[in-house]
Every structure is written in C-alpha cells, then in structure tokens.
C-alpha positions, 0 to 999 in steps of 0.5 A: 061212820067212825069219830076218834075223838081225842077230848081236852075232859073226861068223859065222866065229867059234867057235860061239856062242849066236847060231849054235845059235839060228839053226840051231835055227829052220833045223832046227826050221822049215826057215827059210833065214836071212840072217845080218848081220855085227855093224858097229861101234856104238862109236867107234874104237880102235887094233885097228881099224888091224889089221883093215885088212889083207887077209885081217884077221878071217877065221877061217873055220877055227874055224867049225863046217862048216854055217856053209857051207851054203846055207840060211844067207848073210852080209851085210856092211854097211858101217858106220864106228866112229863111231855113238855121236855122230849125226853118225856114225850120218848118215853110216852111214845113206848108206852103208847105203842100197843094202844097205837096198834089197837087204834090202827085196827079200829081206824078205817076209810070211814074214820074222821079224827076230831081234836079237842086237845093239843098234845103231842098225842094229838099231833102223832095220831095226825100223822098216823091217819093223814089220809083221814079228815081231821078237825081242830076244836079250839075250845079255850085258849089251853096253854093259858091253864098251865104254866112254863114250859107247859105254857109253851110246849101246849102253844107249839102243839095248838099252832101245828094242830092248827096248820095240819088239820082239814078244819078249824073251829072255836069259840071265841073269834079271838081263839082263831086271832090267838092262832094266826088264823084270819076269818077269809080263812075257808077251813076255819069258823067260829061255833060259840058255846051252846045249850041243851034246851030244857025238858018240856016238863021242866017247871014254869019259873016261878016269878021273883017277889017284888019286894024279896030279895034277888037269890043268886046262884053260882054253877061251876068250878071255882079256881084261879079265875073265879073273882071271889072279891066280887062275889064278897062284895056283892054278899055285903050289898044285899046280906039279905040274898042268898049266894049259893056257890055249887061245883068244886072248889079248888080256889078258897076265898080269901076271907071268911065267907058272910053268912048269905054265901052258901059253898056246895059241893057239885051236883049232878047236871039232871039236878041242876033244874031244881037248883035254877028255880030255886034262883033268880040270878046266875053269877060269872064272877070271873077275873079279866086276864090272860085265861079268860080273854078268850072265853064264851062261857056255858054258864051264860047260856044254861043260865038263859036256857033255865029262864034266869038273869045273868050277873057277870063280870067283864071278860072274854064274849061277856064284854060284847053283851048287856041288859039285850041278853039279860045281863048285867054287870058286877061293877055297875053295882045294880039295885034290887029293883034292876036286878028284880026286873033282870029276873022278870025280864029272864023268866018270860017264857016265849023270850026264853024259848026263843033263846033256847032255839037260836043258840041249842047245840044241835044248830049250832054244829049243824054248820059242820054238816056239809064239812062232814058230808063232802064226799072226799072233803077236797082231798 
C-alpha cells in the first residue's frame, strides 16, 4: 500500500495530527507514504522575505526521529504565493508540471490520496488520480488563518475537496457543519484530536504542595489567537506562581510581562515530559472568535496524557467540557485551593491512564480501518 498525503504542516514540525494520521496507516497497513510539503495557497506576506534565507524553515530538531525514516519521503513542490488570483495559480501549474510527471510514476493501484490541506494542488492531484481512493481531513477551519481573497479562495478549495473526495473526516463536528455536511452523511465522521501515551518509564508526577503555589505552563505557538489578557491577569492573582510560556512567539503581549511569566523559546517534543512535571496546570488561554470556534485542541489531551489540570478559556470543544475532564476555566477566576485539587485530581495514575487509553491516536484512526480495507471501497 501507497499514501500521498498532501499535509496542511511540514514534516520537520512538532508532531501534529497529520504526522499520527499517517504513521498510523504505515504501522496499521504497513503502507509507505509520500508526504507533500504544504505550498502556499495565499498571497504574499512580509515573513515570506525571511524564508528566503539559506537554511530558513528547517526545524528538523523539533521533529520526532521517525520522521527520518525510510518509509516515509518529502516532496517539495514548487509553488509561488499568489494562488488565490488565477493568473497565479496558471503560473503554478508550469512550475509544478515535472513534479506532476514524477508523481504519475510513483502513483499506482495500490496508492490512496489523503488531504489535509485545501488548495489548488489538492484539487488538481484529485482529478489526476480520481480513479484512486481519496480523503479529506478537516483539521481546522483553514481559510479563518488568512485574510481576503485567501479567506475565500481556501473556502471554494475546502467545499470542492469536500464534495469530490471518498471520505471526510474532522475534528470538530462543526468543521462538517462549516462545510454543508450533515452527520447521516455516510462517507463523512468526526475523529477528535488525540494523544501518544506517555512512555512507560515516564516519571510518577510528583503531587502539587498543599500549600505551594499552582506552577503553570503554556505549550505551543502564541499567535492571533492567544488570549495574553487572560494569561496577565492570572499572573497578577497568584504573583507567587510561575507562568512558563514555551513554543514561538509570533503575538507580543501587549504590556510588559510581571516577573512570574516566564517567555521560552520552543522545545523539542522528546523534552516536553520534563517540562510537564516540572508543572501542575496546563493553560489554553485562547480568544473565542471565528478561528477558534471550531477547535479540538491537542494541548487538552498532551496536558491529560502527562497527568496535569487543564486551565482554559471557552472556545471551540473546550465549551462542552468542565471539572469531569479536569478542566477549569479562566473566567470563573479559581482559587488556589480548587486548582491545587485540580492538579491532585489530574496526577492520579489510573484516572490518567484511563484517559491515556480512551483517547490514544492509534484508537482513534483505527475507525478509518474498514474504509482503508474495503476491498474496492464502493467503486
């Protein structure tokens, strides 16, 4: 078995839902996959200017080390940041002419095509191998990332890739709404975001003091949607716990930062365990706006999986969970004491391991297994 997959993140990036979706079909099917790098399916900005540079983008540190291996290859396809006008997307079509050539030779009867990203790339590899199986996976709500006419042409892209491909997933049930798509819908499913469970050997959490103050910590990438008033005030509650705010940081705050916030720079994920337990609370301090409304958000479950309290804001799925999931919420401003029982309740090993179980990755896709096995999947 092949999978091309055409990814909405690079490969060298932090592990993400597209890297567990498709080292699940290479484990599950044994499938050697060919992973397209994401071209740009907007227009140009000023950060385009820095990616020019040699050596611009590699993040091959921060990659998990399968990444590496040979069942898995990266393609680059060259593409210029000016698909939403069609002039654009002409002149992306003569660039990606010899790449299409060398896919039509690596593309068989044994190939399935999987999408994470909509572009136009995406749609024209659809019509190049219709005769193939195809999959959609809604991952966010993509156009909401840029502005017009990005927004829209990335809308038109999501709704065609959605009509035309075999298979639908999200995950979020709003990201099908989004889409027109309704649950009786047979070829479409909602696969919320997931966990790796942690290593065996990992590190018994060590319980929060009863008397210490809550340490909190922030894993991820601070941008537009980060809710730095929520993160200020709750430095100024508790000026005696530590904030520690670790991944890159594309949004400053809009004031000087107290001295219990700490702003790191991004870690590799092998590193992340010894973060966690040097931390009782995860934080996702995001807005509640058109980008967010439709978000399951990783962090929610990595935070489970390493046995910590979830402090959040309410967005996307984070509105449909509470104290049950370990999570409390930033507006209800809680006290020392409720988020110190938060932590207690979130380190308990068999509760976590629970969690760990009910919501890995691997159970998670195994509900694309019959798709992926039908013999001729309904064609």
């Amino acid at each position: 078995m092949k999978l091309l997959y055409l990814s909405p993140v690079p490969l060298a990036s932090f592990a993400q839902r597209p890297h567990h979706f498709v080292r699940w079909v290479h484990e599950r099917f044994g499938a050697q996959v060919l992973w397209i790098e994401p071209p740009p399916a907007r227009l140009p900005r000023w950060s385009d200017v820095s990616r020019l540079r040699p050596g611009a983008g590699r993040k091959a540190a921060l990659a998990d080390a399968w990444t590496q291996d040979a069942w898995i290859q990266r393609l680059r396809v060259p593409a210029l940041p000016f698909e939403p006008w069609s002039a654009g997307r002409a002149i992306n079509e003569r660039l990606q002419t010899r790449v299409l050539r060398q896919l039509d030779a690596w593309v068989d009867g044994q190939t399935w095509l999987a999408f994470g990203k909509p572009c136009a790339l995406a749609l024209a590899l659809q019509r190049r191998y219709a005769d193939r199986p195809s999959l959609f996976d809604v991952m966010d709500a993509v156009p909401e990332f840029s502005s017009e006419p990005s927004r829209q042409w990335l809308s038109q892209c999501e709704t065609q890739l959605a009509a035309c491909c075999d298979q639908v997933v999200a995950s979020a049930p709003s990201l099908l709404t989004r889409l027109g798509i309704d649950p009786p819908d047979t070829r479409a499913c909602v696969i919320s975001n997931g966990l790796v469970p942690p290593d065996p050997g990992m590190t018994t959490r060590r319980l929060p003091s009863p008397e210490g103050p809550p340490r909190f910590v922030y894993v991820g990438v601070i941008a537009s949607w980060f809710d730095w008033e929520a993160v200020l005030a709750l430095a100024r509650r508790f000026p005696a716990s530590p904030i520690r705010l670790i991944g890159p940081c594309h949004q400053a705050p809009p004031s000087a930062l107290p001295s219990n916030v700490q702003r790191l720079g991004p870690v590799a994920h092998q590193a992340l365990d010894a973060v966690f337990l040097e931390a009782d609370i995860g934080l996702i301090p995001f807005l509640d706006n058109a980008l967010t409304r439709h978000v399951d958000p990783v962090k929610f479950y990595e935070y489970r999986a390493a046995g910590l309290g979830v402090l959040s804001t309410r967005f996307g799925t984070m509105n449909a969970r509470g104290p049950s999931d370990q999570v409390l919420f930033f507006d209800a401003q809680p006290s020392a004491p409720a988020l110190r029982a938060l932590a207690q309740a979130a380190a308990d090993e068999a509760a976590r391991a629970r969690f760990c179980a009910e919501h890995a990755w691997t159970r998670r896709w195994e509900r694309l297994a019959p798709w992926f096995t039908a013999e001729t999947n309904g064609r």
